[in-house]
N, C-alpha and C positions, 0 to 999 in steps of 0.2 A: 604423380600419377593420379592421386583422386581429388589436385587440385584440373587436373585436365577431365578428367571424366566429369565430375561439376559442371563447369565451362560448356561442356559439349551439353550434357543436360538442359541449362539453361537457354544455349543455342535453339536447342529442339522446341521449347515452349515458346517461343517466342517474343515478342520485344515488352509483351507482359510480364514477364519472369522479373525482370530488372528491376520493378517499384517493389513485386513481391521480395527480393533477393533485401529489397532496401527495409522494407517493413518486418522482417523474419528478422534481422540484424539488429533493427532497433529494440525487438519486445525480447530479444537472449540480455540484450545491454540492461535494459530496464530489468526482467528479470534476475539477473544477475546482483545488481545492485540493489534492488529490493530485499535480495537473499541475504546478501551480508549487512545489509541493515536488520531486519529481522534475526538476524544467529546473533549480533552482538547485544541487540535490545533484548530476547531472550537469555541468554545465555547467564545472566549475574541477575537478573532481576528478582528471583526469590531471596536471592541473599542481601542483595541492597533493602528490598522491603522489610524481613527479618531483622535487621540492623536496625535499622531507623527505628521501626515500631518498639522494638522492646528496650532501646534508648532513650526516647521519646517519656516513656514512664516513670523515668526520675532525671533528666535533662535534657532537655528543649535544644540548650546551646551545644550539647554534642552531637546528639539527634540532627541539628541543622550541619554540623560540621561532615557528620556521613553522610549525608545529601549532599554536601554541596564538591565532596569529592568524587560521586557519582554523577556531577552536574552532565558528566558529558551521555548519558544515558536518559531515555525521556521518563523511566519511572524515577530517576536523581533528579529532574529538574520538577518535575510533580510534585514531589515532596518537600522539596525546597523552600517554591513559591509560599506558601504560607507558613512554614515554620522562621523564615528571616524577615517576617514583619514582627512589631516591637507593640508586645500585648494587647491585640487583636479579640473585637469581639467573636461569638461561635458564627456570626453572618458574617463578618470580615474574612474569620478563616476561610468557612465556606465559599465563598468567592474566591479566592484567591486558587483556592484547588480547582475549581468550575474552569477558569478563565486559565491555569496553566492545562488543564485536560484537553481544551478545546485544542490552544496551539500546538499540544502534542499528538492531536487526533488529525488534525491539518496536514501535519509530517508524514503519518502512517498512510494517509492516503495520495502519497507520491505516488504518481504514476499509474494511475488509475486511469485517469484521462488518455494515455497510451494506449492503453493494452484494450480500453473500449473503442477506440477509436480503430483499432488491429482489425478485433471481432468483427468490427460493421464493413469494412472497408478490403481487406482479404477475398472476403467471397465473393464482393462485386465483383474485384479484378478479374479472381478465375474467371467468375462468368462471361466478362467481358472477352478475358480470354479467349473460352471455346468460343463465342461467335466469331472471332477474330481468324478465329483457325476455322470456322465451317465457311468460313467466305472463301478463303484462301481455297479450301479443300473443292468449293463448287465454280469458283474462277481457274482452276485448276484443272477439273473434269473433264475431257472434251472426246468423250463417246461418237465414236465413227469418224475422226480424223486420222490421218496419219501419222505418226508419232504417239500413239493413245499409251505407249507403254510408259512414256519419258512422265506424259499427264499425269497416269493412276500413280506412280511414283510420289509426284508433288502432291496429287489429289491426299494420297495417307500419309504426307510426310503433314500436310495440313489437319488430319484428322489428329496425329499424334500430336502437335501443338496442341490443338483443342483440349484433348485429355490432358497433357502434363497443366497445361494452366491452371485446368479445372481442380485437378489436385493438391497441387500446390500452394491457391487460394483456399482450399477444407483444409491442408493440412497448417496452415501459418497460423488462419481461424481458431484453431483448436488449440494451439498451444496457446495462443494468447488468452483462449476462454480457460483454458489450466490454469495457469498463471494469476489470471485475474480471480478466481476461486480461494484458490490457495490464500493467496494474497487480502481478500475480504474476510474473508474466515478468520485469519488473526487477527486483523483490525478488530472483530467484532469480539473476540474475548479478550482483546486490550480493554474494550471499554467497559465493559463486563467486571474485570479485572481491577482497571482504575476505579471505577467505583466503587467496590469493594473495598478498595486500601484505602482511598480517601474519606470514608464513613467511617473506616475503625479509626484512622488517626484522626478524626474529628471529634469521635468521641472520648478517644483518650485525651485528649487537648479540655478538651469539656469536662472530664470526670478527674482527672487528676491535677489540670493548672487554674482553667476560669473557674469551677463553682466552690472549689475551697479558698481562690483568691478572696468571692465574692463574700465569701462568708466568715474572712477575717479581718475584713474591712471595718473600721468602728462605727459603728450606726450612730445614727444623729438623737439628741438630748430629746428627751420626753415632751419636751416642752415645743419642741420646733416642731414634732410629728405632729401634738395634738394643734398646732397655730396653724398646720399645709394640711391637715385633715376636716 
C-alpha cells in the first residue's frame, strides 16, 4: 500500500522525481554508513585512550600491544603509529602521530563529497522541476476551446508536478545539508580530540622514556669535551 501511494507520488512530480528518488537513496546510504562508522569509532575510544595512556607510563611494549588490538579503530591505529617504531626521537614520534592523524582525518571525511554534492544539486533539480511542470501547465491551458475542462485538468495536474518537485528538491536538500552538519561537527572534535591525545602521549614518551634515556647515557671523557670544545 504505501509502496503504491509512493509510486503514484512520484508519478505526480514528474520524470524529475526519479534522479531526485536516486539522490535521496544515495545520501540515506551514505548517511547510514557514516552512522555506523561514527557509533563504533566513538563508542570504545575513551577506553582504548585510557588504556594506552596510563600503560604507556611504565611500558611502551604493552601500551603498543593495546593499540595495536584496537588497530581496527582510527584512535587504535593513531596510537599505534609511533609507539611500534624502535626508539624514536620526540620529532620522529611526532611525525609519525601527524602522518597517522592525517590518514585517519582522510577516513572521517568519507563522504563529504556526497552529501555536498546532494546540497548543490537537489534544489536545481526541483527548480528544474517546477519550470518543467509550468510548461506543461501553459502548453496545457487552452482558454476558450472546447474541451477547456479536460485542459484545466492537465493545466493543475502540471501545476502539481511543479510543486511536488520543487519540494522534494528542498526536502532531499535539507537532509543532506543535516547530515553533512552532523557529520562535520565530529570530524572537527576528532581533531580537536586527536590532538589532544597525541600531545599528552608525546609528552609522556618525552618525560618518562627519552629524557631519562638521555640522561643515563655515559657522557664522554673530559678530555674529548675539552678537544670538540
Amino acid at each position: 500500500m504505501a509502496a503504491n501511494v509512493f509510486q503514484e507520488f512520484v508519478a505526480k512530480g514528474g520524470p524529475i522525481m526519479y534522479p531526485l528518488v536516486g539522490l535521496s537513496i544515495a545520501t540515506l546510504a551514505c548517511a547510514m554508513e557514516r552512522g555506523v562508522f561514527w557509533f563504533k569509532t566513538l563508542r570504545s575510544e575513551r577506553k582504548i585512550v585510557q588504556d594506552v595512556m596510563e600503560t604507556a607510563r611504565y611500558s611502551l611494549t604493552e601500551a603498543r600491544e593495546i593499540a595495536a588490538q584496537a588497530a581496527v579503530t582510527p584512535i587504535g591505529r593513531f596510537l599505534l603509529a609511533p609507539l611500534k617504531l624502535n626508539h624514536p626521537t620526540p620529532d620522529t614520534f611526532r611525525l609519525a602521530l601527524e602522518a597517522a592523524g592525517e590518514k585517519e582525518f582522510v577516513q572521517m571525511r568519507k563522504g563529504d563529497k556526497l552529501l555536498e554534492t546532494v546540497v548543490g544539486i537537489a534544489p536545481l533539480l526541483g527548480l528544474l522541476g517546477t519550470v518543467t511542470g509550468l510548461i506543461r501547465t501553459f502548453v496545457n491551458l487552452r482558454i476558450g476551446e472546447a474541451g477547456g475542462g479536460e485542459g484545466t485538468a492537465e493545466a493543475a495536474a502540471g501545476i502539481g508536478e511543479a510543486l511536488i518537485a520543487t519540494a522534494a528538491g528542498m526536502i532531499v536538500a535539507i537532509l543532506a545539508l543535516a547530515f553533512f552538519r552532523v557529520f562535520v561537527t565530529l570530524q572537527a572534535q576528532q581533531v580537536d580530540y586527536f590532538t589532544e591525545i597525541g600531545s599528552e602521549l608525546e609528552l609522556i614518551y618525552r618525560e618518562v622514556w627519552y629524557e631519562p634515556f638521555l640522561s643515563d647515557r655515559p657522557r664522554p671523557p673530559a678530555s674529548e669535551v675539552s678537544i670538540h670544545s
